[in-house]
N, C-alpha and C positions, 0 to 999 in steps of 0.2 A: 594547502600550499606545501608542495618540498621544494626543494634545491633541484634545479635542472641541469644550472652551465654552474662548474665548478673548479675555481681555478687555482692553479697551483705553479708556485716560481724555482724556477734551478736556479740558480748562481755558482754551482760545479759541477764537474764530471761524478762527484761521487755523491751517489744517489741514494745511500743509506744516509746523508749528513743530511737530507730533506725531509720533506714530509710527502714524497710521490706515493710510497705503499698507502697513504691513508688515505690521502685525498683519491686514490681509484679505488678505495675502499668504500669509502663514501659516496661516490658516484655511480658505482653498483649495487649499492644498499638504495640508494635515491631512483636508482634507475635515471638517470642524469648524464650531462655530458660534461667528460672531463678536458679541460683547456690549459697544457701545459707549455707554460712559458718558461725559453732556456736563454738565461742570459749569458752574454758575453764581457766582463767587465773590464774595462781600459783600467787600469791602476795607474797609468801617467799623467791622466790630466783631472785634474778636479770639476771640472766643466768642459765641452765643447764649444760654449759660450767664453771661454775666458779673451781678453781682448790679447792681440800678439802673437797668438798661436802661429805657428808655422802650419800654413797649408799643407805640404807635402810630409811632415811629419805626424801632422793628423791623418792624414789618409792611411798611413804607414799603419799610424795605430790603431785606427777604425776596422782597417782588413785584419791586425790581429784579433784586434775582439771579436772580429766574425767568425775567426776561425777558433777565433771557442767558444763562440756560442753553438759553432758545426760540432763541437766534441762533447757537448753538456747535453745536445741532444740525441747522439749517437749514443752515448751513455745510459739514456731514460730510453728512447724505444724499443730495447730488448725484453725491459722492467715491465714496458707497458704492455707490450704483447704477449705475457704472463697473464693479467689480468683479464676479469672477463670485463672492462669498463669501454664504452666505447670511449676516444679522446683523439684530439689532435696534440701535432706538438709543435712548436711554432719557436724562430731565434728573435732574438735582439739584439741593441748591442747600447751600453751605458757607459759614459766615465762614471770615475771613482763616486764621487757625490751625486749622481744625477741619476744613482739606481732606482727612485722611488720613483722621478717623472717616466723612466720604460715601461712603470706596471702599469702605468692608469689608464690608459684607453684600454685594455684589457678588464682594466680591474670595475670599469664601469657599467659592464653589461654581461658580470657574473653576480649569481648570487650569493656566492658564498665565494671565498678564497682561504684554503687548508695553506697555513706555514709551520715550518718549526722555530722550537724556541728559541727566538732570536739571540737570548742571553746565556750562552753557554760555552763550554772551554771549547777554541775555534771557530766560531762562528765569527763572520767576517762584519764591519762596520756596513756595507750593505743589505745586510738582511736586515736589520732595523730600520734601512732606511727604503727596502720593500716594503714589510710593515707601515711604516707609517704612511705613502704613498698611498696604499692603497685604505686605510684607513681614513686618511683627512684629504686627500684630494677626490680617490676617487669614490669615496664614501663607500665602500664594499665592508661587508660584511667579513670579518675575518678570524678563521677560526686556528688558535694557535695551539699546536700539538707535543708536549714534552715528549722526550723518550722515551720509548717504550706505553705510551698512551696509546689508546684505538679514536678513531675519528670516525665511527660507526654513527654518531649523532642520534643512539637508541640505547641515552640512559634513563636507568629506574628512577633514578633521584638527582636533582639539582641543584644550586646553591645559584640565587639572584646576587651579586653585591652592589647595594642600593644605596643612592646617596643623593634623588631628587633629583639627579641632572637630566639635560637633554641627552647627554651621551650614551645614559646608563637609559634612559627611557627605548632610546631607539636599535639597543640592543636587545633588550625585554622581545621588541615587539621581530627584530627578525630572529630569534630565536622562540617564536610563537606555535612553531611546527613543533617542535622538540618540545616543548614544554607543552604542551598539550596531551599527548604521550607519555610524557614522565608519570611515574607514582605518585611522588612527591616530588614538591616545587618549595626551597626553602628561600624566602626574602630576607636575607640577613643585614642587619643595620649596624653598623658601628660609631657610636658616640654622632647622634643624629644634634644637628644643630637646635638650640631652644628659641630661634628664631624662625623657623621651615615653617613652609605653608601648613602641614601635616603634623605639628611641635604635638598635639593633643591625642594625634592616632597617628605615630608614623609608620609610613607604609600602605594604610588603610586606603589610601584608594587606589593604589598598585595593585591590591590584593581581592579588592571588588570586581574591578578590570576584569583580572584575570580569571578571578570566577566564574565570571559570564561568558570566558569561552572555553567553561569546562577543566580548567588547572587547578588541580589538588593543591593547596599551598597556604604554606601557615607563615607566621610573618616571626625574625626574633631579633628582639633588640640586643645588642650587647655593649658592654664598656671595652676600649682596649686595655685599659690599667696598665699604660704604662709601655703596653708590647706597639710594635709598627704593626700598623693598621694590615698590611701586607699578612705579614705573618699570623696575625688573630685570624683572618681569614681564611688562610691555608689550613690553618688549625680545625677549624670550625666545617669546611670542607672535608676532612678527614672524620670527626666525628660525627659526620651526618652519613657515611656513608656515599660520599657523593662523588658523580662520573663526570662535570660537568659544571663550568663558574661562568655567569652570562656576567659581563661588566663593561660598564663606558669604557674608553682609552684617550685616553692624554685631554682630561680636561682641563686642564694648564698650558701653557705654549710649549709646543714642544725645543724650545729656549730653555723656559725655566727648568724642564724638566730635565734638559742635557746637563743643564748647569748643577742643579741640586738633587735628582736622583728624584724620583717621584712614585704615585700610587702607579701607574702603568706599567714601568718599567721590575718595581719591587714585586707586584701580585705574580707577573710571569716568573720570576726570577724564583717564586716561592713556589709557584703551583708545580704540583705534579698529579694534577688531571688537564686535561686540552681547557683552553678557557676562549669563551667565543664572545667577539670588542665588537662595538661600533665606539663609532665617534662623533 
């Protein structure tokens, strides 16, 4: 299996603050098609749902957002026609809060979807709220890209960060191309609960799994001692050597998580290698 249709989101005209160079990087290494979505976002209305709206002054502001989602893509098809990738490029148009539900028919019938890291100086409260749209609504595979990282998705060595969930399982398994491939495959555990299915070997039937379709990979447990779980792993990704961190995302509400800051939000915040989420 690779990555065929690969999708990637603007949210501005400037195309160095995204992850376009990667994502046609990827889709040229895949030999894949690239699917670039350019949004236009409303900052006036929180919803187009909100009740009371003035008609005429939503339309007012609907035609602006379309004229910048015409400028976000007049901005990337020069980028694109650089690449050797084939792609389309496609507008939309979102208010302020409502950027996540633009991704997802989109985000539903790609396999992978290449963002930048949403947590960084600039970055606008919509790109977390692309991330997660295309994460938990439309269940897309997403792969996010710190700066100056490559999104070739052909590393030597990997770091799984394991914790038993559904989210981190179904991450493992679309990043199954890639880790087949790899050298090394590290399952890294931190402060595994002494109640888990697995309390006696954890990890150990991740690591049979993946045996059996041919991944080199050893399994290590560690304590955090203290450090945020976030950060021991950043760590532990560094000393392995490693191009690559496969991990659940938000498996907590993403409520609780706005509210108190979480493992999703802390691991990107810390990585700097691309790290690729399901949910």
């Amino acid at each position: 299996m690779s990555y065929k249709t690969i999708l990637t989101v603007l949210t501005s005209a400037d195309t160095k603050a995204s992850a376009l160079s990667e994502a046609a990087a990827l889709a040229t290494a895949q030999d894949g098609h690239l699917e670039v979505l350019c949004l236009g976002l409303d900052q006036s209305h929180g919803s187009y749902y909100e009740l009371g709206t003035n008609p005429a002054v939503m339309q007012a502001a609907i035609e602006h957002a379309q004229n910048r989602a015409q400028e976000v893509r007049d901005a990337a098809v020069p980028e694109l026609k650089k690449t050797d990738a084939r792609w389309d490029a496609h507008t939309a148009v979102a208010a302020g809060n409502d950027a996540g539900h633009a991704v997802v028919a989109r985000g539903r019938f790609a396999d992978i979807a290449v963002l930048p890291l949403p947590y960084r100086d600039g970055a606008g409260p919509e790109e977390s709220a692309v991330l997660e749209g295309l994460l938990i609504q439309a269940g897309c595979p997403v792969l996010v890209v710190p700066p100056g990282a490559s999104a070739d998705m052909a590393p030597e060595r990997v770091v799984i960060g394991w914790n038993e969930s559904p989210e981190a399982l179904r991450a493992v398994r679309a990043a199954m191309p890639v880790l087949k491939q790899a050298k090394e495959v590290h399952i890294a555990i931190i402060d595994p609960p002494g109640h888990a299915p697995d309390r006696s070997d954890p990890g150990g039937s991740l690591a049979v799994w993946l045996s059996r379709h041919g991944v080199n990979c050893d399994i290590q447990v560690m304590s955090a001692s203290g450090e945020r779980v976030s950060a021991k792993m950043a760590r532990h990704v560094t000393e392995t050597g490693s191009e690559l961190l496969v991990m659940g995302g938000y498996g907590h509400s993403r409520f609780r998580e706005a509210l108190l800051g979480g493992a999703t939000r802390d691991t990107l915040a810390d990585s700097r290698v691309p790290v690729l989420m399901m949910h």
